[in-house]
C-alpha positions in Angstrom: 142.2 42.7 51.4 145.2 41.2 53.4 143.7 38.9 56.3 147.1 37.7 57.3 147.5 38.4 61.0 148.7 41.5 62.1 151.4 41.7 64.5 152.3 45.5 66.1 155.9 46.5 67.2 155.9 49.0 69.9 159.1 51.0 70.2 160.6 54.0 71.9 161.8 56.6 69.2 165.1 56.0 68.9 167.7 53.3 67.0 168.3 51.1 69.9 164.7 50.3 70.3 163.4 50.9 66.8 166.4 48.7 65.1 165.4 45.3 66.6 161.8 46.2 65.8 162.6 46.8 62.2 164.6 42.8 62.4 161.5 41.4 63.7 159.5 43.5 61.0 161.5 42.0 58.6 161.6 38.4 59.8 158.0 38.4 60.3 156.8 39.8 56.5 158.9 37.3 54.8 157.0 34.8 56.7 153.6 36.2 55.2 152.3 38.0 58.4 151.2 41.8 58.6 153.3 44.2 60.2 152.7 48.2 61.9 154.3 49.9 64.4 153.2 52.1 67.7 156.1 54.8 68.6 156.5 58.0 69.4 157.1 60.9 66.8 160.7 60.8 66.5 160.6 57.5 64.7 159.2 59.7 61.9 162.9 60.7 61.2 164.1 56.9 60.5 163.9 55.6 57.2 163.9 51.8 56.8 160.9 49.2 57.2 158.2 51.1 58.3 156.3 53.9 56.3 154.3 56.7 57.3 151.2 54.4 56.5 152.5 51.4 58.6 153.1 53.7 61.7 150.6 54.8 64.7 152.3 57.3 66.8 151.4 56.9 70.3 151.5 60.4 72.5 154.1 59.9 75.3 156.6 61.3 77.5 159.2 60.2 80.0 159.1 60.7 84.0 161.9 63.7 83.8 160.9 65.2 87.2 159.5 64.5 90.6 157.6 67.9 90.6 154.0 68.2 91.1 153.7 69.6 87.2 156.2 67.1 85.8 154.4 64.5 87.0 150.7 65.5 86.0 152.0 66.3 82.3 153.4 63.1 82.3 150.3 61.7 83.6 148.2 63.4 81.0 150.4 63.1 78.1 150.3 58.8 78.8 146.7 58.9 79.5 146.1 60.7 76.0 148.6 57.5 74.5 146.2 55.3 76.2 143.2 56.8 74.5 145.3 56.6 71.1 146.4 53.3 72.2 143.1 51.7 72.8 141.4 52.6 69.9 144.1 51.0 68.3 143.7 47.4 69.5 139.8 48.0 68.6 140.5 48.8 64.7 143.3 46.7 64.7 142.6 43.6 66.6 146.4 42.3 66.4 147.3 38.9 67.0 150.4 40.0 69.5 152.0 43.2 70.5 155.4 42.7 71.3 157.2 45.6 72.9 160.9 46.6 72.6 161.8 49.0 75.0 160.5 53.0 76.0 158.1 54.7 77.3 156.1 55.1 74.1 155.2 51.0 74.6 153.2 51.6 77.8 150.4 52.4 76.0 150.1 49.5 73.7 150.8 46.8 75.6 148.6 48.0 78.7 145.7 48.5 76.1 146.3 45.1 74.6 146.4 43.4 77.6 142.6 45.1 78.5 141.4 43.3 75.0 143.4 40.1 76.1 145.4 40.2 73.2 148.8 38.3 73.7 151.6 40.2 74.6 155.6 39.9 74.1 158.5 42.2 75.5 162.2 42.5 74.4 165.0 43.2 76.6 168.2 44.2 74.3 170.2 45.1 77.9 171.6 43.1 80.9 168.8 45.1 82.9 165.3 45.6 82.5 164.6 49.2 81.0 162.1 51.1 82.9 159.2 50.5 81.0 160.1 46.5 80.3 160.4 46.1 84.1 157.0 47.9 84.6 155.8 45.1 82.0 157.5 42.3 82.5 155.2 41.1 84.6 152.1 41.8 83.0 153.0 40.3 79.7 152.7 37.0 78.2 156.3 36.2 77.5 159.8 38.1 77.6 162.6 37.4 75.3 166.1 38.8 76.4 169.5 39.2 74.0 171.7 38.2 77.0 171.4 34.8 79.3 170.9 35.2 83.1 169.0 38.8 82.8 166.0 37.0 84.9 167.7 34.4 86.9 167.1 35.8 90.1 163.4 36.0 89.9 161.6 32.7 89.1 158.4 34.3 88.2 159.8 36.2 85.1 162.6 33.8 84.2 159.5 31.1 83.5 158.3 32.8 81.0 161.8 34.3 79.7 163.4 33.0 76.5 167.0 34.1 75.4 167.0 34.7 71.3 169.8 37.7 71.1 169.7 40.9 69.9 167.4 41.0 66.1 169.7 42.6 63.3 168.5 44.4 60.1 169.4 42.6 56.8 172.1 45.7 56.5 173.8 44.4 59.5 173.7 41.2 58.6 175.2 41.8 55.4 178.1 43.6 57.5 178.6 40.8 59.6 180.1 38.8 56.6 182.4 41.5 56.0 186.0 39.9 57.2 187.7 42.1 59.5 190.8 44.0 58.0 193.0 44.5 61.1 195.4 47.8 61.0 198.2 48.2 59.6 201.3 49.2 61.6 201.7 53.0 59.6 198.3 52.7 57.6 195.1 54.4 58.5 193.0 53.7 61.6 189.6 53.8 61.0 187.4 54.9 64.1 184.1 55.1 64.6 182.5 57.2 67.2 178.5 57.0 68.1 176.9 57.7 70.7 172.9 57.7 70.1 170.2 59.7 70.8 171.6 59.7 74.3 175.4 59.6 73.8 176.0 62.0 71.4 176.3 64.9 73.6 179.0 63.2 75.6 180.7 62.3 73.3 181.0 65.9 71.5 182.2 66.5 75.0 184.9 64.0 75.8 186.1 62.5 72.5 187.7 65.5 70.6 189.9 66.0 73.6 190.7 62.6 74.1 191.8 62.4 70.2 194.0 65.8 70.6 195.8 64.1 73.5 196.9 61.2 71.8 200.3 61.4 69.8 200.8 63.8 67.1 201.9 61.1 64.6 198.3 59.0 64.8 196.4 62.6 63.9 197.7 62.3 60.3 196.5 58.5 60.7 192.6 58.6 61.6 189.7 58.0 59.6 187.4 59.8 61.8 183.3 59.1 61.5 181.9 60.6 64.7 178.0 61.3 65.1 176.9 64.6 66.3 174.1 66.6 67.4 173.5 69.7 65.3 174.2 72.4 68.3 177.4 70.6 69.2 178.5 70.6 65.0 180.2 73.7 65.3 182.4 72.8 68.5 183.4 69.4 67.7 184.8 70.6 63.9 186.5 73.3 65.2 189.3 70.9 67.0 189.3 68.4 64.4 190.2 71.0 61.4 192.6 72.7 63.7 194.1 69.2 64.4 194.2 68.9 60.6 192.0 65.4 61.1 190.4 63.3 58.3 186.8 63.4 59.9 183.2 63.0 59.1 180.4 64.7 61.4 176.6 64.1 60.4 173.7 63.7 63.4 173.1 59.8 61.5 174.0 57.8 59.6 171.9 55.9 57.1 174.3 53.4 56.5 175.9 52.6 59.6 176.1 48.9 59.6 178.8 49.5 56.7 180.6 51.5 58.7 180.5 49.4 61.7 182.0 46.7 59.3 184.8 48.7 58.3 186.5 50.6 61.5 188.9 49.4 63.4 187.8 50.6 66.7 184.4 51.8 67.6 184.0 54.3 70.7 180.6 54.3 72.2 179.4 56.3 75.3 183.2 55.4 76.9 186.2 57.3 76.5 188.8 58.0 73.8 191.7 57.1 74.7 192.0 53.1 73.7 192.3 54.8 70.3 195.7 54.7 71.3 196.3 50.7 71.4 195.7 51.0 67.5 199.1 52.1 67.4 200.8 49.3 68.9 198.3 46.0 69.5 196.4 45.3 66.1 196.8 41.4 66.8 195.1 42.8 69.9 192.3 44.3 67.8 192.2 41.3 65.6 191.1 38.4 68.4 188.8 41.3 69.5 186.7 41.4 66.3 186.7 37.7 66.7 185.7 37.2 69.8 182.7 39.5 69.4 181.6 38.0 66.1 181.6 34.6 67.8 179.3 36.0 70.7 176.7 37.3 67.8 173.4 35.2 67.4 173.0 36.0 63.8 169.4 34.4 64.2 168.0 36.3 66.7 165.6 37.7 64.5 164.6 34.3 63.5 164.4 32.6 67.1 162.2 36.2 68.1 159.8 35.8 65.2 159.5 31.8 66.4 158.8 33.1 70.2 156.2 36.0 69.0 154.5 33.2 66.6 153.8 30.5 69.8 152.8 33.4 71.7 150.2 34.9 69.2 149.2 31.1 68.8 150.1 31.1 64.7 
Protein backbone atom coordinates (compact mmCIF):
# COMPACT_ATOMS: atom_id res chain seq x y z
CA UNK A 1 0.00 0.00 0.00
CA UNK A 2 1.16 3.56 -1.02
CA UNK A 3 1.41 5.73 2.31
CA UNK A 4 2.84 8.73 0.44
CA UNK A 5 0.68 11.67 1.18
CA UNK A 6 -2.25 12.31 -0.74
CA UNK A 7 -2.81 15.71 -2.09
CA UNK A 8 -6.61 16.38 -3.86
CA UNK A 9 -6.98 18.83 -6.81
CA UNK A 10 -10.41 20.41 -6.92
CA UNK A 11 -11.42 21.77 -10.27
CA UNK A 12 -14.44 22.99 -12.17
CA UNK A 13 -15.16 20.81 -15.33
CA UNK A 14 -13.61 22.42 -17.82
CA UNK A 15 -9.90 23.00 -19.47
CA UNK A 16 -9.19 26.26 -17.90
CA UNK A 17 -9.53 24.90 -14.53
CA UNK A 18 -8.77 21.25 -15.04
CA UNK A 19 -5.38 22.05 -17.16
CA UNK A 20 -3.35 23.67 -14.24
CA UNK A 21 -4.68 20.89 -12.04
CA UNK A 22 -3.37 18.23 -14.40
CA UNK A 23 0.41 20.54 -14.13
CA UNK A 24 0.34 20.35 -10.55
CA UNK A 25 -0.76 16.57 -10.80
CA UNK A 26 2.14 16.04 -12.69
CA UNK A 27 4.66 18.06 -10.77
CA UNK A 28 3.55 16.62 -7.64
CA UNK A 29 3.77 12.57 -8.73
CA UNK A 30 7.18 12.94 -9.97
CA UNK A 31 7.98 14.22 -6.66
CA UNK A 32 6.62 10.82 -5.08
CA UNK A 33 3.35 12.18 -3.53
CA UNK A 34 -0.27 10.80 -4.20
CA UNK A 35 -2.55 12.54 -6.39
CA UNK A 36 -6.88 12.45 -6.97
CA UNK A 37 -9.05 14.83 -8.08
CA UNK A 38 -12.70 16.31 -6.94
CA UNK A 39 -14.74 17.85 -10.13
CA UNK A 40 -17.75 17.80 -11.52
CA UNK A 41 -18.88 15.22 -14.29
CA UNK A 42 -17.81 16.88 -17.25
CA UNK A 43 -14.16 16.23 -16.40
CA UNK A 44 -15.17 12.70 -17.28
CA UNK A 45 -14.70 13.81 -21.03
CA UNK A 46 -10.92 14.88 -20.57
CA UNK A 47 -8.28 12.47 -21.16
CA UNK A 48 -4.87 13.21 -19.60
CA UNK A 49 -3.63 12.64 -15.88
CA UNK A 50 -6.38 11.66 -14.12
CA UNK A 51 -8.37 8.22 -14.52
CA UNK A 52 -11.70 7.21 -13.78
CA UNK A 53 -10.16 5.61 -10.46
CA UNK A 54 -8.19 8.77 -9.50
CA UNK A 55 -11.36 10.98 -9.82
CA UNK A 56 -14.29 11.81 -7.10
CA UNK A 57 -16.97 13.69 -8.81
CA UNK A 58 -18.43 16.18 -6.48
CA UNK A 59 -22.42 16.98 -7.30
CA UNK A 60 -22.60 20.80 -8.07
CA UNK A 61 -24.16 23.45 -9.94
CA UNK A 62 -23.68 27.17 -10.66
CA UNK A 63 -26.03 30.20 -9.28
CA UNK A 64 -27.78 30.65 -12.88
CA UNK A 65 -30.88 32.52 -11.50
CA UNK A 66 -32.17 34.64 -8.74
CA UNK A 67 -35.49 32.74 -8.63
CA UNK A 68 -36.86 31.22 -5.67
CA UNK A 69 -36.38 27.48 -7.51
CA UNK A 70 -32.97 28.39 -9.02
CA UNK A 71 -31.80 29.16 -5.93
CA UNK A 72 -33.12 26.03 -3.73
CA UNK A 73 -31.77 23.60 -6.50
CA UNK A 74 -28.68 25.17 -6.30
CA UNK A 75 -28.85 25.00 -2.65
CA UNK A 76 -29.65 21.35 -2.67
CA UNK A 77 -27.56 20.21 -5.48
CA UNK A 78 -24.19 21.91 -3.25
CA UNK A 79 -25.52 20.62 -0.09
CA UNK A 80 -25.55 16.98 -1.71
CA UNK A 81 -21.51 17.91 -2.89
CA UNK A 82 -21.08 18.67 0.68
CA UNK A 83 -22.33 15.32 1.81
CA UNK A 84 -20.04 13.65 -1.07
CA UNK A 85 -17.45 16.07 -0.15
CA UNK A 86 -17.15 15.29 3.52
CA UNK A 87 -17.04 11.78 3.35
CA UNK A 88 -14.34 12.38 1.26
CA UNK A 89 -11.86 14.14 3.64
CA UNK A 90 -12.94 11.14 6.15
CA UNK A 91 -11.67 8.20 3.78
CA UNK A 92 -9.22 10.17 2.40
CA UNK A 93 -7.57 12.24 5.00
CA UNK A 94 -5.45 14.45 2.41
CA UNK A 95 -2.60 16.32 3.42
CA UNK A 96 -3.87 19.63 1.36
CA UNK A 97 -6.60 20.41 -0.99
CA UNK A 98 -5.78 22.99 -3.24
CA UNK A 99 -8.53 24.39 -5.33
CA UNK A 100 -8.26 25.82 -8.93
CA UNK A 101 -11.26 27.59 -9.74
CA UNK A 102 -15.44 26.60 -10.07
CA UNK A 103 -18.07 25.88 -8.35
CA UNK A 104 -17.44 22.16 -8.09
CA UNK A 105 -14.38 23.23 -5.44
CA UNK A 106 -16.89 24.62 -2.82
CA UNK A 107 -17.44 21.46 -1.59
CA UNK A 108 -13.98 20.24 -0.93
CA UNK A 109 -12.30 22.90 0.37
CA UNK A 110 -15.30 23.94 2.86
CA UNK A 111 -15.27 20.21 3.97
CA UNK A 112 -11.56 20.24 4.45
CA UNK A 113 -11.40 23.18 6.27
CA UNK A 114 -14.29 21.45 8.92
CA UNK A 115 -11.40 18.46 9.38
CA UNK A 116 -8.66 21.30 9.60
CA UNK A 117 -6.92 19.95 6.76
CA UNK A 118 -4.68 22.67 5.03
CA UNK A 119 -6.04 24.39 2.21
CA UNK A 120 -4.61 26.10 -1.09
CA UNK A 121 -6.48 28.09 -3.96
CA UNK A 122 -5.23 29.08 -7.52
CA UNK A 123 -6.21 32.12 -9.30
CA UNK A 124 -5.23 31.66 -13.17
CA UNK A 125 -7.08 35.36 -13.84
CA UNK A 126 -6.36 39.08 -12.99
CA UNK A 127 -9.71 38.70 -10.77
CA UNK A 128 -10.85 36.39 -8.24
CA UNK A 129 -13.43 33.86 -9.88
CA UNK A 130 -16.54 33.54 -7.93
CA UNK A 131 -15.90 30.61 -6.02
CA UNK A 132 -11.89 31.62 -5.24
CA UNK A 133 -13.24 34.98 -3.95
CA UNK A 134 -15.77 33.07 -1.71
CA UNK A 135 -12.52 31.18 -0.50
CA UNK A 136 -9.95 33.16 -0.51
CA UNK A 137 -10.45 34.05 2.72
CA UNK A 138 -11.05 30.90 4.30
CA UNK A 139 -8.10 29.13 3.02
CA UNK A 140 -4.62 28.71 4.13
CA UNK A 141 -2.79 30.27 1.22
CA UNK A 142 -3.56 31.64 -2.41
CA UNK A 143 -1.26 31.38 -5.29
CA UNK A 144 -2.08 33.69 -8.34
CA UNK A 145 -0.50 33.48 -12.21
CA UNK A 146 -0.43 37.29 -12.36
CA UNK A 147 1.35 39.92 -9.75
CA UNK A 148 -0.83 42.60 -8.14
CA UNK A 149 -4.23 40.43 -8.26
CA UNK A 150 -4.35 41.03 -4.25
CA UNK A 151 -2.63 44.23 -3.76
CA UNK A 152 -5.42 46.14 -2.65
CA UNK A 153 -6.39 43.99 0.26
CA UNK A 154 -3.64 43.35 2.85
CA UNK A 155 -5.41 40.48 4.39
CA UNK A 156 -5.33 38.17 1.22
CA UNK A 157 -2.13 39.58 -0.28
CA UNK A 158 -0.30 38.18 3.16
CA UNK A 159 -0.91 35.03 2.45
CA UNK A 160 -0.74 35.37 -1.59
CA UNK A 161 2.20 34.01 -3.51
CA UNK A 162 2.71 34.69 -7.40
CA UNK A 163 3.98 31.24 -9.23
CA UNK A 164 2.23 31.70 -12.83
CA UNK A 165 -0.01 29.77 -14.65
CA UNK A 166 1.05 25.51 -14.23
CA UNK A 167 1.51 24.03 -17.90
CA UNK A 168 1.06 20.30 -18.86
CA UNK A 169 4.37 18.61 -20.12
CA UNK A 170 2.47 18.92 -23.77
CA UNK A 171 2.64 22.59 -23.41
CA UNK A 172 5.79 22.65 -22.31
CA UNK A 173 7.14 20.71 -25.05
CA UNK A 174 5.35 23.49 -27.36
CA UNK A 175 6.86 26.18 -25.78
CA UNK A 176 10.37 25.04 -27.23
CA UNK A 177 8.94 25.04 -30.56
CA UNK A 178 10.63 28.32 -32.35
CA UNK A 179 8.08 30.48 -33.74
CA UNK A 180 7.94 30.35 -37.72
CA UNK A 181 6.64 33.84 -38.57
CA UNK A 182 4.44 34.16 -42.02
CA UNK A 183 5.39 34.36 -45.01
CA UNK A 184 4.39 37.27 -47.20
CA UNK A 185 2.18 34.93 -49.94
CA UNK A 186 2.43 31.61 -47.79
CA UNK A 187 -0.19 30.16 -45.51
CA UNK A 188 -1.49 31.73 -42.33
CA UNK A 189 -2.18 29.45 -39.89
CA UNK A 190 -5.03 30.50 -37.40
CA UNK A 191 -6.25 29.12 -34.60
CA UNK A 192 -9.65 29.82 -33.17
CA UNK A 193 -10.85 28.52 -29.47
CA UNK A 194 -13.04 29.55 -27.53
CA UNK A 195 -13.72 27.01 -24.49
CA UNK A 196 -16.39 25.58 -22.86
CA UNK A 197 -17.65 29.17 -22.67
CA UNK A 198 -16.42 30.76 -25.98
CA UNK A 199 -17.19 28.48 -28.42
CA UNK A 200 -20.63 29.68 -29.06
CA UNK A 201 -19.44 33.10 -29.74
CA UNK A 202 -17.21 32.43 -31.64
CA UNK A 203 -19.37 30.14 -34.07
CA UNK A 204 -21.23 33.41 -34.08
CA UNK A 205 -18.74 36.18 -34.82
CA UNK A 206 -15.66 34.50 -36.45
CA UNK A 207 -16.99 32.99 -39.84
CA UNK A 208 -18.17 36.46 -40.64
CA UNK A 209 -15.36 38.21 -39.62
CA UNK A 210 -13.12 35.64 -41.92
CA UNK A 211 -15.68 36.24 -45.01
CA UNK A 212 -15.05 40.00 -44.69
CA UNK A 213 -11.57 39.93 -44.96
CA UNK A 214 -9.94 40.07 -48.59
CA UNK A 215 -10.70 37.48 -51.07
CA UNK A 216 -6.98 36.78 -51.72
CA UNK A 217 -6.21 35.68 -47.76
CA UNK A 218 -9.27 32.91 -48.15
CA UNK A 219 -7.11 30.78 -50.46
CA UNK A 220 -4.34 31.57 -47.60
CA UNK A 221 -5.78 30.18 -44.18
CA UNK A 222 -5.09 27.21 -42.37
CA UNK A 223 -8.19 27.36 -40.41
CA UNK A 224 -8.46 25.12 -36.88
CA UNK A 225 -11.59 26.59 -35.15
CA UNK A 226 -13.36 24.67 -32.10
CA UNK A 227 -16.92 24.12 -32.15
CA UNK A 228 -19.86 23.03 -30.31
CA UNK A 229 -21.70 20.12 -32.01
CA UNK A 230 -25.21 22.14 -32.62
CA UNK A 231 -23.27 25.12 -34.16
CA UNK A 232 -21.09 22.31 -36.58
CA UNK A 233 -23.51 22.58 -39.27
CA UNK A 234 -23.60 26.55 -39.38
CA UNK A 235 -20.03 27.31 -39.02
CA UNK A 236 -19.02 24.68 -42.17
CA UNK A 237 -21.57 25.91 -44.25
CA UNK A 238 -19.56 29.45 -44.80
CA UNK A 239 -16.29 28.05 -44.65
CA UNK A 240 -16.97 25.43 -47.74
CA UNK A 241 -18.78 28.06 -49.54
CA UNK A 242 -15.72 30.30 -48.95
CA UNK A 243 -13.79 27.41 -50.31
CA UNK A 244 -11.59 27.60 -46.83
CA UNK A 245 -8.83 25.09 -45.74
CA UNK A 246 -10.53 24.46 -42.20
CA UNK A 247 -10.79 22.01 -39.39
CA UNK A 248 -13.92 21.97 -36.95
CA UNK A 249 -13.86 19.36 -33.99
CA UNK A 250 -15.68 20.39 -30.30
CA UNK A 251 -11.63 19.56 -28.85
CA UNK A 252 -8.76 19.11 -29.43
CA UNK A 253 -6.56 16.53 -27.84
CA UNK A 254 -3.58 17.93 -28.92
CA UNK A 255 -3.91 21.48 -28.68
CA UNK A 256 -0.64 22.64 -27.20
CA UNK A 257 0.84 21.53 -30.77
CA UNK A 258 -1.35 23.48 -32.39
CA UNK A 259 -0.88 26.48 -30.28
CA UNK A 260 2.81 26.11 -31.23
CA UNK A 261 2.22 26.18 -34.76
CA UNK A 262 -0.44 29.13 -35.74
CA UNK A 263 0.39 32.24 -36.42
CA UNK A 264 -2.38 33.99 -34.83
CA UNK A 265 -4.74 32.61 -32.21
CA UNK A 266 -8.30 34.19 -31.80
CA UNK A 267 -9.87 33.65 -28.52
CA UNK A 268 -13.28 35.04 -27.22
CA UNK A 269 -12.35 38.51 -29.27
CA UNK A 270 -13.02 39.25 -32.73
CA UNK A 271 -11.77 38.23 -36.17
CA UNK A 272 -10.68 40.70 -37.85
CA UNK A 273 -6.70 41.18 -36.68
CA UNK A 274 -6.54 38.09 -39.00
CA UNK A 275 -6.07 40.78 -41.32
CA UNK A 276 -2.53 42.19 -40.06
CA UNK A 277 -1.22 38.67 -41.14
CA UNK A 278 -1.19 40.10 -44.43
CA UNK A 279 0.94 42.95 -44.06
CA UNK A 280 2.88 42.99 -40.37
CA UNK A 281 4.47 39.47 -39.80
CA UNK A 282 7.62 41.29 -38.20
CA UNK A 283 4.61 42.53 -36.18
CA UNK A 284 3.60 39.01 -35.36
CA UNK A 285 7.14 38.02 -34.79
CA UNK A 286 8.11 40.51 -31.58
CA UNK A 287 4.52 39.39 -30.56
CA UNK A 288 5.36 35.58 -30.11
CA UNK A 289 8.39 37.04 -28.34
CA UNK A 290 7.12 39.09 -26.13
CA UNK A 291 4.59 36.53 -24.82
CA UNK A 292 7.13 33.79 -24.50
CA UNK A 293 9.26 36.03 -22.41
CA UNK A 294 6.14 36.77 -20.03
CA UNK A 295 5.78 32.73 -19.58
CA UNK A 296 6.89 31.30 -16.11
CA UNK A 297 7.73 27.92 -17.55
CA UNK A 298 8.06 26.85 -13.66
CA UNK A 299 4.92 27.60 -12.49
CA UNK A 300 4.12 24.18 -11.90
CA UNK A 301 7.25 23.79 -10.02
CA UNK A 302 7.03 27.00 -7.78
CA UNK A 303 2.93 25.70 -7.11
CA UNK A 304 4.04 22.26 -6.09
CA UNK A 305 6.83 24.12 -3.67
CA UNK A 306 3.79 26.45 -2.25
CA UNK A 307 1.20 23.35 -1.86
CA UNK A 308 4.27 21.27 -0.10
CA UNK A 309 5.01 24.22 2.84
CA UNK A 310 1.38 24.50 3.10
CA UNK A 311 0.59 20.69 3.58
CA UNK A 312 3.78 20.87 5.89
CA UNK A 313 5.87 18.07 3.63
Amino acid sequence: MDTAPLILLAAGGTGGHLFPAEALGVELIRRGLRVRLATDARALRYSGLFSKDTIDVVPSATVRGRTPWSLAYTGAVLAAGAAVSLNLMRKLKPAVVVGFGGYPTLPPLLAARLFGIPTAIHEANAVLGRANRFLSGRVSAIATSLPGVLDRDPALAGKTTTVGTPMRPAVLAAAAVQFAPPESAGPLRLLVVGGSQGARVMADIVPGGIERLEPALWSRLILTQQVREEDMKRVRAVYDRLKINAELAPFFGDLPARLASSHLIVSRSGAGTVAELAAEPQRLTAMAANARAVGRLDAAERLADLVMKVAGI
